[in-house]
Each structure stands twice: as C-alpha cells, then as structure tokens.
C-alpha positions as CSV (number, residue, x, y, z in Angstrom):
1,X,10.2,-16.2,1.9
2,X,6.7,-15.3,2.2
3,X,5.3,-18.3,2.8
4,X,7.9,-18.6,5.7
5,X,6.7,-14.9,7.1
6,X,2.9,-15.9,6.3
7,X,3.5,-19.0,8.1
8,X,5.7,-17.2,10.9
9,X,2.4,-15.0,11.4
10,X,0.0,-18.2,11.8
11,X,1.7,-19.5,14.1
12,X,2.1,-16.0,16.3
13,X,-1.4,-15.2,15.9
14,X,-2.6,-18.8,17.1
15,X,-0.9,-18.5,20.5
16,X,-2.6,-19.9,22.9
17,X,-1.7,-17.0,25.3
18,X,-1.2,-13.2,24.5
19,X,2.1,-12.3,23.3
20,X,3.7,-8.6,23.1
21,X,4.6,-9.0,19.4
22,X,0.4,-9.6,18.4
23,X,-0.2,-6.9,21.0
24,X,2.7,-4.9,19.3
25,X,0.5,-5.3,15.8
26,X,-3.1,-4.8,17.4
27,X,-1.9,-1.4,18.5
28,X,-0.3,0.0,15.5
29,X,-3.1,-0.9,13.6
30,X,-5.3,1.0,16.5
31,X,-2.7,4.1,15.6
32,X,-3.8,4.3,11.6
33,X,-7.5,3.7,12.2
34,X,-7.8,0.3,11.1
35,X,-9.7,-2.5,12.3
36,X,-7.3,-5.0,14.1
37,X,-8.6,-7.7,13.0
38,X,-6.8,-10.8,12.0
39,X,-6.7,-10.3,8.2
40,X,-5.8,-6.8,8.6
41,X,-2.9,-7.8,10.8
42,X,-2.3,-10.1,8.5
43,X,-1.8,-7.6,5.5
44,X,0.2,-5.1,8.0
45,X,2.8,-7.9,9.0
46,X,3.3,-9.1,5.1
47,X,3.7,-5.4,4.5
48,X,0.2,-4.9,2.0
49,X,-0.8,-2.1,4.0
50,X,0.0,1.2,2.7
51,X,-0.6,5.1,2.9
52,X,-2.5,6.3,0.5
53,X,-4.1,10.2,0.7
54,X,-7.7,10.4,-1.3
55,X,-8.4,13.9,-3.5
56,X,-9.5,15.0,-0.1
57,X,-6.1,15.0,1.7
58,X,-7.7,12.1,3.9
59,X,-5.0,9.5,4.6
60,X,-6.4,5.5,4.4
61,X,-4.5,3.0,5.0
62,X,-5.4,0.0,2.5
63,X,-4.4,-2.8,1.2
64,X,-5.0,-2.1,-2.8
65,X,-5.5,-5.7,-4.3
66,X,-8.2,-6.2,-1.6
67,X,-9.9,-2.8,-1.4
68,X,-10.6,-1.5,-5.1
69,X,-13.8,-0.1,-4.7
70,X,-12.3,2.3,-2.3
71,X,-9.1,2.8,-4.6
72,X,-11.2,3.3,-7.3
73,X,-12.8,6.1,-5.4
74,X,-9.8,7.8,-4.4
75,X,-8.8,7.5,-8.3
76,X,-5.5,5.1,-8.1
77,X,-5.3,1.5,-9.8
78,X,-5.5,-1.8,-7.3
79,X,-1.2,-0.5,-7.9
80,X,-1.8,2.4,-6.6
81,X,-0.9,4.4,-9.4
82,X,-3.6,7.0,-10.3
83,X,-5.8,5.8,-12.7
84,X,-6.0,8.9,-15.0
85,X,-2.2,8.8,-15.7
86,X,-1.6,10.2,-18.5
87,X,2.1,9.4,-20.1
88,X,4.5,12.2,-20.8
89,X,4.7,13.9,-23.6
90,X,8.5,13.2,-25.5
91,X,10.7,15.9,-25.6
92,X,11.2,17.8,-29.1
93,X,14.7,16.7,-30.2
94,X,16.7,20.3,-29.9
95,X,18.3,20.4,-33.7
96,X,21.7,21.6,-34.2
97,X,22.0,24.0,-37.0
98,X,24.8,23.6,-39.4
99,X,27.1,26.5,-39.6
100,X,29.3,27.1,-42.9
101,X,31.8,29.4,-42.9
C-alpha cells in the first residue's frame, strides 16, 4: 500500500506538465506555512505531516521522524507524545468492609 501511494506520488510529481492535483498540494502546503517543496509534499501526500502546537500555542506543522530537533524543542518524542510523560498513578483499590451482624 504505501509503496503503491509513494509510487503514485512519483509519478504525479514527475509530470512533464502542471497538473491541478500537484497544484492542489503546492497550495495547501502554502495554507500551513510550509515550504512546498517536493519532500514536503511528499510527507503531506503520505500523510507524515501533522499539527503539533509548541508551549507557546504556536501551531507547526512537522513531520516528527524527520524534524526532532524542533520536536525536541516543543518537548514531544519523534511520536509525538510529550517527552516528560509521566505515567498515571494506579488507583487505590476501594476495600469493602466486612459487616457482621
């Protein structure tokens, strides 16, 4: 499957002419503020790009496996999870109390 959608986007993106589905990509990546170029189209068509709000509030849009410095800086994981994550603590068992008559 991916290497069918990975090859689906070579062949799109080595078009001889323009096509509306590359322009289509090129302008949604305009939209989030990322570079169009062809490995960040690329990542956006195999669906690597995501959302991701620093302590700021400032939204990037990233792929994480190829841009950990800047995860790391927000304070997430290349998995996105935050990197200070800090398990749950288990819930006390709630004892019943045995009542004799």
């Amino acid at each position: 499957m991916i290497n069918e959608k990975a090859r689906a986007f070579r062949h799109l993106w080595n078009r001889p002419r323009k096509s509306l589905q590359k322009e289509k990509i090129i302008m949604k990546l305009q939209q989030r503020n990322v570079e169009p170029t062809e490995e960040n189209c690329f990542d956006y068509w195999m669906g690597y790009l995501k959302m991701y709000r620093d302590t700021r509030g400032e939204i990037h849009h990233v792929n994480p496996y190829k841009n950990q410095q800047l995860m790391k800086g927000m304070g997430r994981d290349k998995y996105g999870r935050p990197s200070r994550y800090v398990a749950r603590k288990p819930k006390k068992k709630k004892r019943r109390v045995n009542r004799r008559n």
